[in-house]
C-alpha positions as CSV (number, residue, x, y, z in Angstrom):
1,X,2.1,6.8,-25.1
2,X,5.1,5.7,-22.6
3,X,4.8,3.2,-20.3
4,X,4.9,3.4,-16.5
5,X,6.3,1.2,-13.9
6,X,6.0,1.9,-10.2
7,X,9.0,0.7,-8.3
8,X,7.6,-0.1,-5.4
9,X,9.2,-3.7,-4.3
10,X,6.1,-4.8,-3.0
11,X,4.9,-5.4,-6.7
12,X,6.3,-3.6,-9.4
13,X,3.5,-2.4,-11.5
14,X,4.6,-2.1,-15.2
15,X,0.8,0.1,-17.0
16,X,-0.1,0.6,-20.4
17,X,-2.4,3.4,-20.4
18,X,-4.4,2.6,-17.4
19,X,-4.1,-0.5,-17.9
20,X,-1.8,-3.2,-15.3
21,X,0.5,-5.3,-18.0
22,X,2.2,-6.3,-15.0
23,X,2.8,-7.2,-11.3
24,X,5.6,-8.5,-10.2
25,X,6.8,-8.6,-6.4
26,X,11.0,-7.4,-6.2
27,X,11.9,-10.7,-4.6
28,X,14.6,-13.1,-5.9
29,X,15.5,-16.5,-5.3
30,X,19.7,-17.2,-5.7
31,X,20.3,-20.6,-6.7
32,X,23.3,-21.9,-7.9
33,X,22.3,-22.4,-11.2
34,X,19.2,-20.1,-12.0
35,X,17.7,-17.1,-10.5
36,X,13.6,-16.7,-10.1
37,X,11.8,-13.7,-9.8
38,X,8.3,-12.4,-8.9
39,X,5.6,-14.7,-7.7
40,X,8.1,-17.5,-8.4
41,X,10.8,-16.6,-6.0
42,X,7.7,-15.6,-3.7
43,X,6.9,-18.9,-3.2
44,X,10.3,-20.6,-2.9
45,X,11.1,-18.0,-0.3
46,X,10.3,-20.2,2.9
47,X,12.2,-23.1,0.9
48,X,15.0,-21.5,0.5
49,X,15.4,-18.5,2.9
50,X,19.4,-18.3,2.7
51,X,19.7,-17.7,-1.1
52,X,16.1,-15.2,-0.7
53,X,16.7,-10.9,-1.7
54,X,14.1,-8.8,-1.0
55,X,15.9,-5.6,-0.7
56,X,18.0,-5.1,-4.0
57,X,15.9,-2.6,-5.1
58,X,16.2,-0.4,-2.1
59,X,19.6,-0.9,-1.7
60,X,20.4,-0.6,-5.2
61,X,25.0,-0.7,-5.4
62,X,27.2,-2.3,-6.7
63,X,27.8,-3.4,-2.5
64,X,28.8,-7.3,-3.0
65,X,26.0,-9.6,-1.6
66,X,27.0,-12.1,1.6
67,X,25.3,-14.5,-0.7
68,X,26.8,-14.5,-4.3
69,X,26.2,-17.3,-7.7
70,X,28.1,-16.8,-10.6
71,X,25.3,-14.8,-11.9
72,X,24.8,-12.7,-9.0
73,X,27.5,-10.4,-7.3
74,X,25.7,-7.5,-6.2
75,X,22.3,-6.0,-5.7
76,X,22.6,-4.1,-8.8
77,X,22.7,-7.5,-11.0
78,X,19.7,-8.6,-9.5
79,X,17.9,-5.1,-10.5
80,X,19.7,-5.9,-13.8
81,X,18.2,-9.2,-14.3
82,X,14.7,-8.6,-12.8
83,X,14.2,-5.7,-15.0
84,X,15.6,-7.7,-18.0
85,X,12.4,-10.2,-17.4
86,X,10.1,-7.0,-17.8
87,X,11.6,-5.5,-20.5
88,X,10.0,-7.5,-23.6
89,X,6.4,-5.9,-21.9
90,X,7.7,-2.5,-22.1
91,X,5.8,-0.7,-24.9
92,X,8.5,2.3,-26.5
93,X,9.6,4.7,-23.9
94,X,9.0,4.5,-20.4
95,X,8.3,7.0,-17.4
96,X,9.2,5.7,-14.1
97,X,7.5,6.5,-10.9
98,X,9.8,6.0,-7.5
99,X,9.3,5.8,-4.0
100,X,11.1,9.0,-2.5
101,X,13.6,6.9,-0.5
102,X,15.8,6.4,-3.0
103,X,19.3,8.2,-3.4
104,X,20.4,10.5,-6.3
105,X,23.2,7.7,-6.3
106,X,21.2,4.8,-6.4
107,X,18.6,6.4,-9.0
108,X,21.5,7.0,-11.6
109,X,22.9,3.0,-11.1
110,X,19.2,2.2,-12.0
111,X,19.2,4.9,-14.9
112,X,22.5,2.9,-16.2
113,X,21.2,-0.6,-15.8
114,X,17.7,0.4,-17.8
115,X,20.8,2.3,-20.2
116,X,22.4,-0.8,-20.5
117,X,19.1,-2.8,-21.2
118,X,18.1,-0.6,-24.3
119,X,15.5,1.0,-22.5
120,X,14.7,4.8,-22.8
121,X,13.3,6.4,-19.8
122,X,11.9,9.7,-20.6
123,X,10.4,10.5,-17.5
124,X,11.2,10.1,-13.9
125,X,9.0,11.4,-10.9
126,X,8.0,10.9,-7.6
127,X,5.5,8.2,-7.2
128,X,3.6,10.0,-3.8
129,X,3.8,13.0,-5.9
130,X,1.9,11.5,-8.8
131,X,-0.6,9.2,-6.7
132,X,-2.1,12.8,-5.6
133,X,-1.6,15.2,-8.2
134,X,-5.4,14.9,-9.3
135,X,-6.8,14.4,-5.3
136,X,-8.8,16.8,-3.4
137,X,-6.5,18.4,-1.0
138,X,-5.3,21.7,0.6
139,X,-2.4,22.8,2.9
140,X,-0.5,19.3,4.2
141,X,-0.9,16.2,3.7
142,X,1.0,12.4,4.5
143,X,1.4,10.1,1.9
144,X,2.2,6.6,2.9
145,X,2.7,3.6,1.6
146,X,4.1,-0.1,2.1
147,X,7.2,-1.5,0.9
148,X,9.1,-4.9,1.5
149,X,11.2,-3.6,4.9
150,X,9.5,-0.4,5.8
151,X,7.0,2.1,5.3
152,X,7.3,5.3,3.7
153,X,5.7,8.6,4.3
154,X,5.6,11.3,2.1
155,X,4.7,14.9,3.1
156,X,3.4,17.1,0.1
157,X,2.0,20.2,0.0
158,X,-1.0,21.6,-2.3
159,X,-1.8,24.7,-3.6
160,X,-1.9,25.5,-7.6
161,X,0.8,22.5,-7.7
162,X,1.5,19.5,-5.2
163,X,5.0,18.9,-4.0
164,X,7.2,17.2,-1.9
165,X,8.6,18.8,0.8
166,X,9.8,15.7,3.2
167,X,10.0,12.3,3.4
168,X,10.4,9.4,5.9
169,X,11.3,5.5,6.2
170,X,9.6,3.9,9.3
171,X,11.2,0.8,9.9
172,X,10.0,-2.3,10.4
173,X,6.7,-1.6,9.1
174,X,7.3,-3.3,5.5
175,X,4.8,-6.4,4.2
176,X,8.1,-8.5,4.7
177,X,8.0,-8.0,8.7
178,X,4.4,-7.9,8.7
179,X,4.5,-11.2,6.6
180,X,6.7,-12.7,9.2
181,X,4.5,-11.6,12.3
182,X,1.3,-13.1,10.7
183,X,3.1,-16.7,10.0
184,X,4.1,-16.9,13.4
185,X,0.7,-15.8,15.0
186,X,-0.6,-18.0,12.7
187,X,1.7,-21.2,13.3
188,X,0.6,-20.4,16.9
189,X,-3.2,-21.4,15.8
190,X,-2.1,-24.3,13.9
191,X,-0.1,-25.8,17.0
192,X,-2.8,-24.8,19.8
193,X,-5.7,-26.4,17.3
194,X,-4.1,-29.4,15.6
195,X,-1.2,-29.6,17.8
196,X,1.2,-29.5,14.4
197,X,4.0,-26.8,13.8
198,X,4.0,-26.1,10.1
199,X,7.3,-24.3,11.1
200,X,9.0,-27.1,11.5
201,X,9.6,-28.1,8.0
202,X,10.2,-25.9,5.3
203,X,7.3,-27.2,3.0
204,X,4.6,-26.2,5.1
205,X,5.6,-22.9,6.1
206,X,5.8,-22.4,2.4
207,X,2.4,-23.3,2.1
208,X,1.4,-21.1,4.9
209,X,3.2,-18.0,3.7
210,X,1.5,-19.0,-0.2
211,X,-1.7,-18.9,1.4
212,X,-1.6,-15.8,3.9
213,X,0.1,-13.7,1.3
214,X,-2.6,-14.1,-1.2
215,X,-5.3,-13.8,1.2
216,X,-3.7,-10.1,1.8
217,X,-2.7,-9.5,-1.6
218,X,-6.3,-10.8,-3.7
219,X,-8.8,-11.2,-0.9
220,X,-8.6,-7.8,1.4
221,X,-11.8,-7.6,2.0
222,X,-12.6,-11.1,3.5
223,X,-12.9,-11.4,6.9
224,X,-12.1,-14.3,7.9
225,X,-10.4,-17.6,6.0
226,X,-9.8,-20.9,6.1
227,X,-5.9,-21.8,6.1
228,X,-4.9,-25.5,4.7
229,X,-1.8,-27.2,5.7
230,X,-1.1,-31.0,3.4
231,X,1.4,-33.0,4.4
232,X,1.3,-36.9,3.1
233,X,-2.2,-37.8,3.4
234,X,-3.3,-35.3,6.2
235,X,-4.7,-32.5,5.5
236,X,-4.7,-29.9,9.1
237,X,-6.8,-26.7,8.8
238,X,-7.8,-23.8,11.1
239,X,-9.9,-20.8,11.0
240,X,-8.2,-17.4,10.8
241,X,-10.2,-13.8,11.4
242,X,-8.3,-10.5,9.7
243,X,-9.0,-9.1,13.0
244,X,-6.2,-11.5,14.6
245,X,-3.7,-10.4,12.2
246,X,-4.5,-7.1,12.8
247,X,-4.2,-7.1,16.6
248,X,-0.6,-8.5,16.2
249,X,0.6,-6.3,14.0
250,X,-1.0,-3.5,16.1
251,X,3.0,-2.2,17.8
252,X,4.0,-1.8,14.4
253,X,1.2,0.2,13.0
254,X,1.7,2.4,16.5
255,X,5.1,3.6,14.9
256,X,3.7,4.4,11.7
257,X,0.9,6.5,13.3
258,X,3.3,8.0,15.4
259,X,5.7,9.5,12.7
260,X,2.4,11.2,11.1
261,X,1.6,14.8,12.7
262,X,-1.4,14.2,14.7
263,X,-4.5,15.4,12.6
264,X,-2.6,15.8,9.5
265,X,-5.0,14.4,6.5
266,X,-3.6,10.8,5.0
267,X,-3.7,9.6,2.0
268,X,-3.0,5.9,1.8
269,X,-1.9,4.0,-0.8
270,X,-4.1,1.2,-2.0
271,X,-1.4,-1.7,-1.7
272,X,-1.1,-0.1,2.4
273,X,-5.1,-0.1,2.4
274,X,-4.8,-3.9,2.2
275,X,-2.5,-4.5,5.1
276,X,-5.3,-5.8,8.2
277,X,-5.6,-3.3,10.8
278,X,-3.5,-0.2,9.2
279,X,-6.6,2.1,7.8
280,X,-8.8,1.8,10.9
281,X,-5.3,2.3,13.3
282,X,-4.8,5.6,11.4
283,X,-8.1,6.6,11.0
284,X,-8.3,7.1,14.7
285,X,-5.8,9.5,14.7
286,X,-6.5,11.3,11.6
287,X,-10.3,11.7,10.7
288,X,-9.5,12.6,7.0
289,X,-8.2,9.7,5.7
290,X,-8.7,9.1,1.7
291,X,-7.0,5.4,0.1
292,X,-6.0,6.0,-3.3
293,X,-7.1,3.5,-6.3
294,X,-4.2,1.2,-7.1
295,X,-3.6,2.9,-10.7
296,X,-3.2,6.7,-8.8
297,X,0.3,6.4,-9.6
298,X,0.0,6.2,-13.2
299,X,-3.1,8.4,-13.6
300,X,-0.9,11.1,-12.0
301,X,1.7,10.5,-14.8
302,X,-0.7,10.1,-17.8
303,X,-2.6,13.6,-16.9
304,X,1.0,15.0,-16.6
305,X,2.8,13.9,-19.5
306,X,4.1,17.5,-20.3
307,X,5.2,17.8,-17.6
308,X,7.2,15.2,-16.9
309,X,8.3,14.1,-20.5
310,X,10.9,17.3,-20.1
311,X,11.5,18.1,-24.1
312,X,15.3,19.9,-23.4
313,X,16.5,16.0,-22.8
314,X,17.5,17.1,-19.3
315,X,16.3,14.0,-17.1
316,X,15.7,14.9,-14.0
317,X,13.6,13.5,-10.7
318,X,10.1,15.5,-10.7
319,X,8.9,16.4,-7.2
320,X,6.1,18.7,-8.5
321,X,3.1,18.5,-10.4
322,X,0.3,21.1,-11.2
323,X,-2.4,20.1,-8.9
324,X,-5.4,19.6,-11.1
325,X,-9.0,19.1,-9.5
326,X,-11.5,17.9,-11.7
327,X,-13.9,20.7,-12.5
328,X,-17.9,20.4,-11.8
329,X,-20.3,20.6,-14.4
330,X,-21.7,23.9,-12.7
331,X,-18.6,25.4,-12.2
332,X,-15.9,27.4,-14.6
333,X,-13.2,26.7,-11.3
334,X,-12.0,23.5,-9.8
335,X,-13.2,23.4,-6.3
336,X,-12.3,21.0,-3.1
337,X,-15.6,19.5,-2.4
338,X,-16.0,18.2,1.4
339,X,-15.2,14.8,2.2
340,X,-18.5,12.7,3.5
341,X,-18.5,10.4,6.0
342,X,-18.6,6.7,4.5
343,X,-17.8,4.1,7.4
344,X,-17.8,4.2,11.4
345,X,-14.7,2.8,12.9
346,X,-15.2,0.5,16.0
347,X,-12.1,-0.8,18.0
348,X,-9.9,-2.2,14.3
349,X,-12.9,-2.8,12.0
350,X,-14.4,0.0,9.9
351,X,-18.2,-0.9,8.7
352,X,-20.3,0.7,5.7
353,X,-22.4,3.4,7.4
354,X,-24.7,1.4,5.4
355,X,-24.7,-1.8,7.2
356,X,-27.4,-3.4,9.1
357,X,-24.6,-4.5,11.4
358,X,-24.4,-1.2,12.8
359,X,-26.7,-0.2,16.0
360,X,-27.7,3.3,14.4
361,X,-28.8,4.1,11.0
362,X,-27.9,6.6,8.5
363,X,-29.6,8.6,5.5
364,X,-27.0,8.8,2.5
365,X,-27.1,11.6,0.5
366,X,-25.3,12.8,-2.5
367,X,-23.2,15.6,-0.4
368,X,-24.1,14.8,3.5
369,X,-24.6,11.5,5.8
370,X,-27.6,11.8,8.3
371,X,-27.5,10.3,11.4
372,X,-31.5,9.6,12.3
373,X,-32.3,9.7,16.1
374,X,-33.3,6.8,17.8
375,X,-33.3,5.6,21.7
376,X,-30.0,5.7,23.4
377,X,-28.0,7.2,21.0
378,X,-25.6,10.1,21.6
379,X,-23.5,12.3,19.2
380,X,-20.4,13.4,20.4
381,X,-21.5,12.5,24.3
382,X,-24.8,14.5,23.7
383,X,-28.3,12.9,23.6
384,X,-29.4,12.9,20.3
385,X,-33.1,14.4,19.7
386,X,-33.4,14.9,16.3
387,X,-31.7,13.7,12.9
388,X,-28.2,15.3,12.8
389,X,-25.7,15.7,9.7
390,X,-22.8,13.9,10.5
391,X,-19.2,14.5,10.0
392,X,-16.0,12.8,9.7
393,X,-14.7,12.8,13.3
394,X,-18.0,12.6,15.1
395,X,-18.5,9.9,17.8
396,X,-21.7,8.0,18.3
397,X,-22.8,6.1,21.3
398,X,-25.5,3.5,21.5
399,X,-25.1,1.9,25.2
400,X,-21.2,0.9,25.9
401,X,-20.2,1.2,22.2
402,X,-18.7,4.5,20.5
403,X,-18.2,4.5,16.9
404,X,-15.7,7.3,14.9
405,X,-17.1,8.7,11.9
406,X,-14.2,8.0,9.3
407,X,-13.9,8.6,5.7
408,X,-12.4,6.0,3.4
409,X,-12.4,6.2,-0.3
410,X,-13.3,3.4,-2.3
């Protein structure tokens, strides 16, 4: 069984089976007399901004750097030695999964550098493309996902196979920018509460980028967070709601949403799930919105190994992949089984349909979500009289408040 790295510079993801070997964010640190990698350079980024890369794998050449060691010339040597540090966890052959941004060019320089590394690549396909290949889906959809500098969106088509058919960079919209938006808004806080800039030395805005990007990264789903900020003996704190990151990231999310056909069905990639503010932002414009587990990529390739593992030796970039829908117990043919309504979308924050928080309450069932009438509610403007099934798009009023029926997969 090969193994499978996503090269997605937010983390590269190196699988074994199904399971993660590795993460490893495509960020280098340049000094003099060493290079660092991953979560190391991560958090010497704010230390040491001039010598920082966070875009060699995107713009993959042989281009010399403004920045150069005797080590590092070009963004291709820093591919080179990143993928050097993964190679002792690569298991026999490997398939690789890529974002569709990247060149014919650029994807034979990385071909020659994994060449040059003794590693065999056997397979090579499109990482939107294998994310869905197993998802419930007709007609069009959007793929999108985060990287370092910008977003990209994928649109595939499915019928007996899906397939790319376009793709699309929205700039700006990367964790990077995001990243740098939420230190700032955040640095704000810190100087309006404790009346201390942690911008002002490179120490502490290292220890403010540490913190906020692992409260993205390993704690998504808490709402709020207490951000720490040592220097000497003093010890300056603040409280932080996701809520505030994701009102200021709210212009950049607009131009993500924009670039997606209004209506259009989205699948979102688990890493772009985790981004404050993004899945409620698009769920208002798209009702159908489904976020992929974080292993989707490499599911997609395992289920598709013979398709992908091309026995003539011929590599080439696969952009299509028989669309396989998991078949019911009941029935001899897959079938596309309606999405059900799982949260209700309020201003940026979706809540559990579940959840005592909300004013209305709901019956789950296995196929259907019923909205039970009470007092003062409305569906869809109209006075509600008796319990109604609901579905994704719906809007429900109790007083001043309207809620949007979404759908987000767990």
């Amino acid at each position: 069984m090969p193994s499978i790295l996503e090269l997605n510079n937010t983390e590269l993801t190196l699988y074994h089976n199904q399971s993660v070997a590795l993460r490893s964010p495509g960020i280098a640190v340049m000094l003099e007399d060493s290079t660092h990698f991953g979560e190391t350079a991560l958090h010497l980024s704010r230390t040491h901004p001039r010598q920082t890369n966070s875009q060699y794998f995107t713009r993959l050449s042989a281009e010399p750097l403004p920045y150069a060691t005797r080590q590092v010339r070009n963004h291709a040597d820093l591919v080179y030695l990143h993928l050097r540090e993964l190679a002792p966890l690569i298991e026999g052959e490997l398939v690789l999964a890529v974002p569709a941004i990247l060149t014919p060019e650029q994807l034979g320089v990385l071909l020659g550098i994994l060449q040059e590394l003794d590693i065999r690549v056997t397979g090579f396909v499109d990482s939107a493309v294998s994310a869905t290949a197993g998802a419930e889906a007709t007609g069009t959809a959007c793929h999108v996902d985060v990287m370092m500098q910008r977003a990209v969106i994928t649109t595939l088509g499915f019928n007996d196979e899906v397939s790319r058919t376009a793709s699309q960079e929205v700039a700006d919209c990367g964790l990077a920018r995001l990243l740098e938006d939420w230190v700032n808004v955040t640095a704000d806080r810190f100087v309006q509460e404790t009346r201390y800039d942690p911008l002002h030395a490179a120490a502490s805005e290292q220890q403010l980028f540490n913190q906020l990007h692992g409260w993205i990264e390993d704690h998504p789903d808490q709402t709020e967070m207490a951000l720490e900020i040592h220097q000497g003996d003093q010890t300056r704190r603040v409280e932080l709601s996701l809520s505030l990151l994701a009102q200021k990231a709210t212009q950049r999310f607009a131009q993500l949403q924009d670039a997606i056909p209004e209506g259009c069905p989205v699948f979102l990639s688990a890493r772009a799930a985790r981004l404050p503010g993004l899945a409620p932002s698009l769920a208002r414009q798209h009702s159908i919105l489904k976020v992929l587990p974080g292993e989707a990529p490499a599911l997609g390739c395992l289920n598709n190994l013979p398709e992908i593992l091309r026995g003539d030796g011929d590599l080439r970039l696969i952009t299509r992949l028989p669309h396989r829908i998991a078949e019911t117990p009941s029935e001899a043919e897959p079938r596309i089984r309606p999405l059900v309504p799982t949260h209700a979308l309020r201003e940026s924050r979706a809540v559990d349909l579940h959840s005592p928080r909300l004013p209305f309450r709901t019956s789950g069932q296995e196929d259907a979500a019923l909205l039970l009438a009470d007092d003062g509610l409305t569906l869809n403007g109209q006075r509600l009289d008796q319990d109604t099934t609901l579905h994704i798009g719906d809007r429900v009023g109790q007083g001043e408040d309207e809620y949007l029926i979404i759908h987000v997969e767990e």
